[in-house]
C-alpha positions in Angstrom: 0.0 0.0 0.0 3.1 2.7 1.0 4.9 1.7 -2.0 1.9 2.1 -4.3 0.7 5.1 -2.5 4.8 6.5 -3.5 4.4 5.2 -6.9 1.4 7.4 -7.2 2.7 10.5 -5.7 6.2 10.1 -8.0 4.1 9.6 -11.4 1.6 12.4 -10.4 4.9 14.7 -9.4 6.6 13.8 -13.0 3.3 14.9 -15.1 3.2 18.1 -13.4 0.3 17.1 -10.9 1.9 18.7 -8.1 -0.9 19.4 -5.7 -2.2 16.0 -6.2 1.8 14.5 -5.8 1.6 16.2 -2.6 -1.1 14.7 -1.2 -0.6 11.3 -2.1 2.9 12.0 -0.9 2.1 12.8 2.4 0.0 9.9 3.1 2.9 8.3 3.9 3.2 7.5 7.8 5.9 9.1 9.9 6.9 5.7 11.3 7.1 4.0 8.0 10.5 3.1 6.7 9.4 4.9 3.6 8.9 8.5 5.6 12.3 9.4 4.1 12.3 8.6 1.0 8.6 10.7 0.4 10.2 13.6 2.3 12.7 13.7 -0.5 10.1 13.2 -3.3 7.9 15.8 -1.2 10.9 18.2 -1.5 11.6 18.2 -4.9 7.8 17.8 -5.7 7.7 21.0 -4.4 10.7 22.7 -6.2 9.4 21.5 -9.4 6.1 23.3 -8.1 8.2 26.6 -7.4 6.9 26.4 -4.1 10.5 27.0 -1.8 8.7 27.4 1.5 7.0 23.9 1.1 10.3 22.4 0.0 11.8 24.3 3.2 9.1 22.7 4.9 9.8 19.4 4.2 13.9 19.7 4.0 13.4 20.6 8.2 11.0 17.6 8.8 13.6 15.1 7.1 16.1 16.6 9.4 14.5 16.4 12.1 13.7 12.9 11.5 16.9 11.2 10.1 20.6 12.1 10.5 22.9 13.9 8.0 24.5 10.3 7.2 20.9 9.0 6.5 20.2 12.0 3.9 23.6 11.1 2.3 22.9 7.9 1.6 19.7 8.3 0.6 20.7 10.8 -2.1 23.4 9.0 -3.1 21.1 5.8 -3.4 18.9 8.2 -5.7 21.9 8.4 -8.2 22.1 4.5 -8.4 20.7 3.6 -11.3 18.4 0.9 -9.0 16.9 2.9 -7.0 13.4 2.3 -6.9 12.0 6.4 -6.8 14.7 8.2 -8.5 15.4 11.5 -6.9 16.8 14.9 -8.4 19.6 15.5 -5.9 20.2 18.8 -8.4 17.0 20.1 -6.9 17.0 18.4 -3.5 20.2 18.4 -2.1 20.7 22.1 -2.1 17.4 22.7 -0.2 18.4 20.4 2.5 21.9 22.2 2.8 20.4 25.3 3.6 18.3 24.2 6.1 21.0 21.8 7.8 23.2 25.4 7.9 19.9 27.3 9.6 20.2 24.4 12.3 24.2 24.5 12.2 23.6 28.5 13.0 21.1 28.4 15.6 23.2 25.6 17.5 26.4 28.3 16.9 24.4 31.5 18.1 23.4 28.8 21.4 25.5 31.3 24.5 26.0 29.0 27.5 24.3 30.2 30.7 27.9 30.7 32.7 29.0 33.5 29.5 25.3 35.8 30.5 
């Protein structure tokens, strides 16, 4: 059901049915092993859409979900040529840089209590 529920979202996302990729996309369950790889579809989904703030959106739930190693490999699973839901890292992986250097920022501002 999650992988057909994907392979929906992915074919709707590459005829230029964004609003309906997005919706099947984010049917997908947080717990399910497939969260991540829908985040990244949902991400570039939303590129392709010229939506930026949704692709925001999603770049800071996948980080908050799954570790900068995950995202690696996922992305670099994407340029395999089996992967399953190919993924543009052109459009994704910049997205999720940025936010991962918010994050990286907001931890550097962080003053500890003892400097007032």
């Amino acid at each position: 059901m999650l992988l057909t529920t994907i392979s929906i979202g992915l074919a709707k996302s590459m005829i230029g049915k964004y609003n309906s990729a997005e919706h099947f996309l984010s049917r997908i369950p947080d717990r399910s092993q497939q969260k991540t790889i829908a985040l990244l579809l949902l991400i570039e989904n939303s590129m392709r859409a010229d939506k930026r703030s949704g692709a925001e959106k999603y770049a800071q739930k996948l980080i908050s979900r799954a570790s900068p190693e995950t995202i690696h490999e996922k992305l670099r699973e994407a340029n395999e040529s089996g992967m399953m839901w190919p993924v543009s890292t052109d459009l994704v992986a910049p997205v999720i840089a940025k936010e991962l250097q918010k994050q990286s920022e907001k931890i550097a501002k962080t003053k500890n209590v003892d400097e007032g």
